[in-house]
N, C-alpha and C positions, 0 to 999 in steps of 0.2 A: 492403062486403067488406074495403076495406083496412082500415076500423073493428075490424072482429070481428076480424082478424090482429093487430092492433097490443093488442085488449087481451087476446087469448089469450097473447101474449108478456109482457105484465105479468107475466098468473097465473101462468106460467112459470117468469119470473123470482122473484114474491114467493115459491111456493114451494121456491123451486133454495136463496133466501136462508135462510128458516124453517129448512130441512131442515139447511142446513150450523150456522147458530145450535144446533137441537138437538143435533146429533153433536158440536158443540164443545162442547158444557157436559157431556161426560157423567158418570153420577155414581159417585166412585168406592166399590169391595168388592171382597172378596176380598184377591187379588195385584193386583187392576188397579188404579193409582192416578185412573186417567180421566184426560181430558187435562188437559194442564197447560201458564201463562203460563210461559215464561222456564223450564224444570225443572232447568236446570244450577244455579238458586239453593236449589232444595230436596236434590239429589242432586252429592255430592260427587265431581267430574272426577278428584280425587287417590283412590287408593285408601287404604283406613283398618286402620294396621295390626292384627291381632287378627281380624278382621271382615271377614265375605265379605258384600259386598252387592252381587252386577252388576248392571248398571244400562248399557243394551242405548245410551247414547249417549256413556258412556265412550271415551275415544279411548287408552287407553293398551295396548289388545291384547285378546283371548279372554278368556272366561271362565277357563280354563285360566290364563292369566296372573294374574289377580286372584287366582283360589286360591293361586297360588306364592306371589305377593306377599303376600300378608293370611295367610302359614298364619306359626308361632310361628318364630322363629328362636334361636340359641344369643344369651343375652346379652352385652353386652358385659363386658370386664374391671373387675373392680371393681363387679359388680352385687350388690348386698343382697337375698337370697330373702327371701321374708314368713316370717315366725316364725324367720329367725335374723338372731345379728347381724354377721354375715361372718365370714371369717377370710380371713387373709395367708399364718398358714403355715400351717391344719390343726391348729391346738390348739384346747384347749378354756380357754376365759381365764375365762368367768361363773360354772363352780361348776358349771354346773345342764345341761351338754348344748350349751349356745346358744355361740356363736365370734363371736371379735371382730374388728373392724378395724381400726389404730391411727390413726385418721382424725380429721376434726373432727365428725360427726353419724353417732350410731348407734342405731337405734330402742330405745327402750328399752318392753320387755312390764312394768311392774307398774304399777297402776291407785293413784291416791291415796287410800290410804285404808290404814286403819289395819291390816286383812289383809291387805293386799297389801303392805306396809311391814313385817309380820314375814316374808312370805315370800319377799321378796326380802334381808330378814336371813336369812335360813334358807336360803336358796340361791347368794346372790353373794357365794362365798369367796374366790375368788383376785382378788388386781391382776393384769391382763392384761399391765402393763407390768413390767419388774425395776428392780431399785431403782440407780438412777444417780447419779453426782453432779448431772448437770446437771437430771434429773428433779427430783433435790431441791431445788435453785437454783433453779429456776423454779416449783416449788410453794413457796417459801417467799415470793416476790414475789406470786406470786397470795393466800394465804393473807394475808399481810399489807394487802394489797387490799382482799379482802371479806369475809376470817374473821376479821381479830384484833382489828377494831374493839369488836366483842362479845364473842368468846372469847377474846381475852388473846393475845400477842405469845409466849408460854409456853403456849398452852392451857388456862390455869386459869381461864378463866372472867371473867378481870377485864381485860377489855377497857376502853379509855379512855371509852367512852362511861356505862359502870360505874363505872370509879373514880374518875375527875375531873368526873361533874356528879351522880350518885348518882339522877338519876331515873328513869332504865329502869324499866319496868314490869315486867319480870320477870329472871329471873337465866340467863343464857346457860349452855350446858351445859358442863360442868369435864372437858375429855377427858383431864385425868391420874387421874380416877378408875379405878379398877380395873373400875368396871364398863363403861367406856368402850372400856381397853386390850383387856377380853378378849371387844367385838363384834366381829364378822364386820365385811366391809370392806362390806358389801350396806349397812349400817345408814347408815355414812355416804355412802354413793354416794344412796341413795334421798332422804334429806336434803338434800343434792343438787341433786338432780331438782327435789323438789315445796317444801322447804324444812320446818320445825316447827316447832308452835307459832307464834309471831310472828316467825320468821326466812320470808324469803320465800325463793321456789327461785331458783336460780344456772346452770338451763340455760343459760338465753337469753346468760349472760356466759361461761361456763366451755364450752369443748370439750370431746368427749371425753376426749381425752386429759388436759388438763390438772385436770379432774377426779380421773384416777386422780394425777394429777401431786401435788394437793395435801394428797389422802391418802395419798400416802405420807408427806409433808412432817409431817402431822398424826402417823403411827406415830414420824418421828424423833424429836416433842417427846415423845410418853408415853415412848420407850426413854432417851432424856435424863432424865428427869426415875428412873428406875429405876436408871440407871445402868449400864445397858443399849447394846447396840452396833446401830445400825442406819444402815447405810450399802452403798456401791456393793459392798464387801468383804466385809462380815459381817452380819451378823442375829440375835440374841440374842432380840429381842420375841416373834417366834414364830414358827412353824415352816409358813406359809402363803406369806409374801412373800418372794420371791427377788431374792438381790444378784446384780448381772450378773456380777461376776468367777466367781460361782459356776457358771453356765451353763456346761456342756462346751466346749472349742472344739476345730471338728472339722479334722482336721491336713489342712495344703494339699495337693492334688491333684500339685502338681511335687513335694513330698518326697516322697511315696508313690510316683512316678512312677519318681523316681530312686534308691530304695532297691531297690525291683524292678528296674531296669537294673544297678544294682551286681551282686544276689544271679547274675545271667544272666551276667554277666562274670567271674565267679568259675571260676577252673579245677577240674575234677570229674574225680578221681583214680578209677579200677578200683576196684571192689571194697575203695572206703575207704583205701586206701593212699596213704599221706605224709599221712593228716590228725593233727593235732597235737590232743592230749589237753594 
């Protein structure tokens, strides 16, 4: 009797054990993941911004909370939207709609290749930045850095590597040519970018900024070379790139303030009488 008790409690047991072994392996479909070792390694404790996934052993609050959390927020200052390329004040700096940001990395849209290299000639008219002295100073140190070795210390094409060992493979481009002077600034910005022919590109060395920095530096040699005036002051090359003395400046807040406190203080005669003609 105690026999048959003791091995009914076996059965008991081996099946109590089976039973729990199935329902722990179970397999998962649907939404149901089935159980799982360890799940906090597969399911992230932190919530993920962009991305609603509740996940019922989260400890950070409700569903409700994870929606607040995970829905889109305003970005912060200084954020770059996809398809432009910022702007600081609300201009248009690229020519073509797109806005810039005078910063060190700004996405640049055109594709290396030879259409896409005239349409970004065809569309990237303005320098974003105005012509400064110190722009110029600092594009003419960069220029002589990585552009004059090949293009000439003048532009002409007769860089030291050209004219004191003569075996260059090929002949650097002459930007005093006239057909230099009268591209679009896109030409040489994309140049650039990806580099031509056997000049390699100058992203990875050149910022933004400095970029536009050296093209300007490049418009001062063709205007020298013309006789031509291209500086903080004047512009003579042509009628795209702005000198900053040229830029309006907008009159301070305290004169205006105190012009209008004068005109208030002013004594105001009846009907015009005792004003002096």
């Amino acid at each position: 009797m105690h026999s048959n008790k003791m091995n009914n409690s076996k059965y008991i047991l081996f099946l109590a054990l089976v039973s729990f072994l199935a329902l722990s392996c179970q397999k998962p479909g649907g939404n149901s993941t089935g159980s799982e070792y360890m799940p906090d390694m597969g399911h992230s404790v932190a919530y993920e911004a962009n991305t609603y996934s509740y996940y019922y052993q989260n400890r950070w609050g409700s569903e409700k909370d994870l929606y607040e959390f995970s829905a889109p927020r305003k970005p912060v200052a200084g954020t770059i939207a996809r398809g432009y390329v910022g702007s600081a004040d609300g201009s248009s700096g690229m020519g073509s709609g797109r806005q810039f940001t005078p910063n060190g990395s700004v996405p640049y849209y055109y594709a290396d290749t030879e259409e896409e290299r005239l349409r970004a000639t065809a569309e990237i008219i303005n320098n974003p930045y105005p012509i400064t002295k110190a722009g110029l100073e600092n594009g003419k140190a960069l220029y002589n850095i990585y552009c004059g070795i090949c293009h000439g210390e003048k532009g002409d094409g007769a860089g030291y590597l050209i004219r004191d060992d003569g075996k260059y493979p090929a002949q650097p481009a002459n930007f005093l040519l006239d057909d230099f002077i009268n591209s679009s600034n896109g030409r040489y910005y994309h140049s650039i970018i990806y580099g031509r022919n056997l000049m390699g590109g100058y992203s990875d060395k050149l910022s933004y900024k400095e970029r536009w920095e050296v093209i300007h530096y490049i418009r001062s040699l063709q205007a020298a070379s013309k006789n031509l005036v291209y500086n903080e002051k004047a512009n003579t090359l042509n009628s795209v790139d702005v000198p900053f003395a040229s830029i309006p400046k907008a009159a301070p807040q305290v004169a205006v303030q105190d012009t209008a406190a004068k005109k208030e203080a002013m004594p105001h005669s009846a009907g015009g009488q005792g004003e002096k003609h």
